[in-house]
N, C-alpha and C positions, 0 to 999 in steps of 0.2 A: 644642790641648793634648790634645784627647779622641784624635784619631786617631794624636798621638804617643806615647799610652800604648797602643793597642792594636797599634800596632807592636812596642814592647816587648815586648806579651804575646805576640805571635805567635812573635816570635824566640825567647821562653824557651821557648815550646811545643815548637817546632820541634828547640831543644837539645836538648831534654828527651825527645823521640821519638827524635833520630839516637843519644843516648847507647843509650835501651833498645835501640837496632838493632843496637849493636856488641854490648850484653852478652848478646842470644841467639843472635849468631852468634859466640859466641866460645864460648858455650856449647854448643852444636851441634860447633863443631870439636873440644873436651874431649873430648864426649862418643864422638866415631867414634875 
């Protein structure tokens, strides 16, 4: 149970770092 909830968390981490990765490189392209 423990190690299927840190599964979880690790997934939403990991969503949640590739989203900020798209919105500064989307920023970056805006910005040239």
């Amino acid at each position: 149970m423990k190690d299927q909830l840190l599964k979880e968390t690790t997934i939403e981490e990991y969503k949640s770092d590739f989203f900020t990765g798209i919105v500064m490189l989307m920023r970056k392209l805006f910005m040239i």
